[in-house]
C-alpha positions in Angstrom: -40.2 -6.3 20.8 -43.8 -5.8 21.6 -45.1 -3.6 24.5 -48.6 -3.1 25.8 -48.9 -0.6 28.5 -51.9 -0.3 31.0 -52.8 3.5 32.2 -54.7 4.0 35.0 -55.5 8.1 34.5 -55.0 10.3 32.2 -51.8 12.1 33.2 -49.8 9.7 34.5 -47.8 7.6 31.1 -44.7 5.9 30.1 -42.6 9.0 31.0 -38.9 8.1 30.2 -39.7 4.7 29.6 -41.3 6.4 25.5 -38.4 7.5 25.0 -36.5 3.9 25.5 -38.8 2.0 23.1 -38.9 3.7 20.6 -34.9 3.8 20.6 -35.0 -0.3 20.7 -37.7 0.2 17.6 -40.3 -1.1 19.6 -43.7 -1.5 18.8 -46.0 0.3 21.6 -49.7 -0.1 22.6 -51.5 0.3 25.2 -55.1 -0.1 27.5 -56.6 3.4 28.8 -58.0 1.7 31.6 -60.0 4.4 32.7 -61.7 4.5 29.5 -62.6 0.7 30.0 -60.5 -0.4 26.8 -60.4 -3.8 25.8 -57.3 -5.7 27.5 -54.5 -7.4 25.4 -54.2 -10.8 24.3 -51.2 -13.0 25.2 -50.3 -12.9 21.9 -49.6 -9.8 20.9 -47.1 -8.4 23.0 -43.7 -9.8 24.9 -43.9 -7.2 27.7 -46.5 -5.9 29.7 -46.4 -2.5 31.8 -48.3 -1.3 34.3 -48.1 2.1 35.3 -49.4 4.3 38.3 -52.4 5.4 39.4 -54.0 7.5 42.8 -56.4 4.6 43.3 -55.8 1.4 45.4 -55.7 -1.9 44.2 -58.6 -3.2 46.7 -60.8 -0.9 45.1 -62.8 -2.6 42.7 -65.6 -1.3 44.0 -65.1 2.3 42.4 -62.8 0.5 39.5 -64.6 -3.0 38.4 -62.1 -3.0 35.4 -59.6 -4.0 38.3 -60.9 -7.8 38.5 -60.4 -7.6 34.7 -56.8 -6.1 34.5 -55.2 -8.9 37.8 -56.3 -11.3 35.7 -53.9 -10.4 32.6 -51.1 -9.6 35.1 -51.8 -13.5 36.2 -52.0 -14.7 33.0 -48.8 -12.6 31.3 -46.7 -13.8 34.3 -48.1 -17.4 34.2 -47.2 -17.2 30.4 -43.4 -16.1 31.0 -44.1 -12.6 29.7 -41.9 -9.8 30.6 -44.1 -7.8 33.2 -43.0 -4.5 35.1 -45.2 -2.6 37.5 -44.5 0.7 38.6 -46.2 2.2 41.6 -50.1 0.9 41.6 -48.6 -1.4 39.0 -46.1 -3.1 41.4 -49.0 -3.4 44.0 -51.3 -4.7 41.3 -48.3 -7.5 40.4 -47.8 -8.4 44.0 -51.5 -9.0 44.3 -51.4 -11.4 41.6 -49.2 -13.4 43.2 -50.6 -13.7 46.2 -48.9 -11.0 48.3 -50.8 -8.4 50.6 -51.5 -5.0 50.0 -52.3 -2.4 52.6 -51.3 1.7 53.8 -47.8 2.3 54.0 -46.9 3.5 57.9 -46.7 7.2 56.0 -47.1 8.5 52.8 -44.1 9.2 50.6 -43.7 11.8 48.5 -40.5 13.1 46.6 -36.8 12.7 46.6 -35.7 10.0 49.4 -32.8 8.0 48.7 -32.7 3.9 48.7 -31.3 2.7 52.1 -30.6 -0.9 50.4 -30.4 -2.5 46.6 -30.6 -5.9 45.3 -27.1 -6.8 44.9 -27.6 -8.1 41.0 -28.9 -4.6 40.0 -26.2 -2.6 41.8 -24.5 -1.6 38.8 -28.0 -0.1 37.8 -29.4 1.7 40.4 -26.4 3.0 43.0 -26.3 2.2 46.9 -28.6 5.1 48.1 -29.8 6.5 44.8 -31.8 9.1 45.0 -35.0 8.4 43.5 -38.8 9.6 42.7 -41.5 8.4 45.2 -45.0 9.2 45.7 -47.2 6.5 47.0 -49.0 5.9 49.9 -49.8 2.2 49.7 -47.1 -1.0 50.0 -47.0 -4.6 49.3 -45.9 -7.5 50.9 -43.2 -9.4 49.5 -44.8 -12.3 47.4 -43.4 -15.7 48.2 -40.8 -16.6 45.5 -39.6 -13.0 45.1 -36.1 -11.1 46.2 -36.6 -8.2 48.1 -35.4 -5.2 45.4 -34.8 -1.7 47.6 -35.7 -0.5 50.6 -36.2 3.0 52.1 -36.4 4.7 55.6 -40.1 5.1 55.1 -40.9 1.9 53.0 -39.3 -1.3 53.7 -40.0 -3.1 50.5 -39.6 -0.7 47.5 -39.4 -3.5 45.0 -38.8 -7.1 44.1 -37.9 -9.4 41.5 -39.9 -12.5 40.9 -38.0 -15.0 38.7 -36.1 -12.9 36.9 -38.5 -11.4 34.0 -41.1 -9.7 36.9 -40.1 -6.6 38.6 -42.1 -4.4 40.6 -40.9 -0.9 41.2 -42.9 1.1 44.5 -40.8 4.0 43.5 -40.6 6.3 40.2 -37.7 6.3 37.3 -39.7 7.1 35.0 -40.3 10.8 35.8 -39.6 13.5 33.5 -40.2 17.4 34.8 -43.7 17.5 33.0 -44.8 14.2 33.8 -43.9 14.9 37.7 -45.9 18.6 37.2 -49.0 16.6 36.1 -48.7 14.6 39.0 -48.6 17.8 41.4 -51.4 19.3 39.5 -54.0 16.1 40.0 -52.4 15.1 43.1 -52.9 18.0 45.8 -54.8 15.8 48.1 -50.5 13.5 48.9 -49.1 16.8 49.4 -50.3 17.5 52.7 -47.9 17.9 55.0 -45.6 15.0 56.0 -42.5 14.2 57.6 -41.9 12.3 54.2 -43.6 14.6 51.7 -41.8 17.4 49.8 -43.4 20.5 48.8 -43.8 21.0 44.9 -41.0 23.2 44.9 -38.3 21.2 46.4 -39.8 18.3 44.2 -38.9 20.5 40.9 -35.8 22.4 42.1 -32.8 20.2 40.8 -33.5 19.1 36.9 -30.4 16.8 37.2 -32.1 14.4 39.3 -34.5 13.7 36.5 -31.9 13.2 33.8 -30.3 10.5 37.0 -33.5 8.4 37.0 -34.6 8.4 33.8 -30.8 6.8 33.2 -30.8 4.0 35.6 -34.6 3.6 34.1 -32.8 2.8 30.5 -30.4 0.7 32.0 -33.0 -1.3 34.0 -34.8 -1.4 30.9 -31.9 -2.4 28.8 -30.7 -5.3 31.7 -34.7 -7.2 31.5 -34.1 -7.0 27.6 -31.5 -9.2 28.2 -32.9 -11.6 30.0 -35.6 -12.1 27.5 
């Protein structure tokens, strides 16, 4: 299995999702966006990730490598490449096919459970899971998909698009570190909210980490199959 990962800054990576790789022996590459790297060809890899990021997809103003990167997503999904999107990334795949992207009603930031789950992933991620957010952006749903979670704040926190594209609006992937980097370049989401937690109450229960980053494997492990 080969993965290409594209990274949108610096301190946000794979998280979790490193350590699941290289337990399946995959090989893993990757696009620093930021640094304007050269973007994959079709073929050399079977999946394609795309991770976070603080800026918006309609930005491509400030980011011109943007126009570049929707234009793989299109292409890896037209090819029947396994493609998962996680945060920006979801946003970024739901622009690609065709579905709107605009300011979440609030932002949200930290620990909020999933008020509904895709019924075919319920054995993965539990009826009201508790799970990483931070985002302040949403997506439409994009014609052709299923509707994958909802929360109080967000109502469409992911969706599956014919079976080998998912896009995730909230986090798995975090690890302790990984969610400290994010505090320390993210000050400007943490002002107060009636859906943002403090840093504090974001880092106070390590076994909520060790939750996600599970029902990130088995997520993982479930598209594997399907490939």
């Amino acid at each position: 299995m080969r993965i290409h990962y594209l990274q949108h800054v610096a301190f946000e990576g794979l998280g979790s999702i490193a350590d699941w790789a290289r337990s399946q022996g995959a090989s893993i590459r990757y696009s620093r966006m930021f640094d304007n790297e050269a973007l994959p060809n079709l073929a050399d890899f079977d999946w394609l990730l795309v991770l976070g990021g603080p800026m918006n997809i309609y930005e491509e103003d400030l980011y011109p490598w943007l126009r570049r990167e929707k234009a793989c997503i299109k292409e890896a999904i037209a090819a029947g490449k396994v493609v998962l999107g996680i945060c920006l990334g979801a946003q970024l795949i739901a622009d690609a096919l065709g579905a709107a992207v605009s300011r979440n009603p609030q932002r949200e930031v930290g620990w909020f459970p999933l008020t509904t789950v895709h019924q075919g992933l319920a054995g993965i991620i539990p009826a009201q899971a508790l799970v990483m957010h931070w985002h302040g952006d949403t997506f439409a749903m994009p014609n052709g998909a299923e509707r994958l979670a909802a929360s109080e704040a967000c109502q469409n926190q992911g969706f599956i698009y014919r079976q080998r594209v998912l896009g995730l609006q909230f986090h798995l992937e975090t690890t302790p570190e990984s969610l400290i980097a994010l505090i320390d370049h993210g000050q400007d989401d943490l002002a107060p909210g009636p859906c943002v937690q403090t840093p504090a109450e974001m880092l106070a229960q390590p076994s909520r980490f060790t939750a996600i980053n599970q029902m990130m494997a088995a997520l993982l492990d479930h598209m594997r199959g399907l490939t």
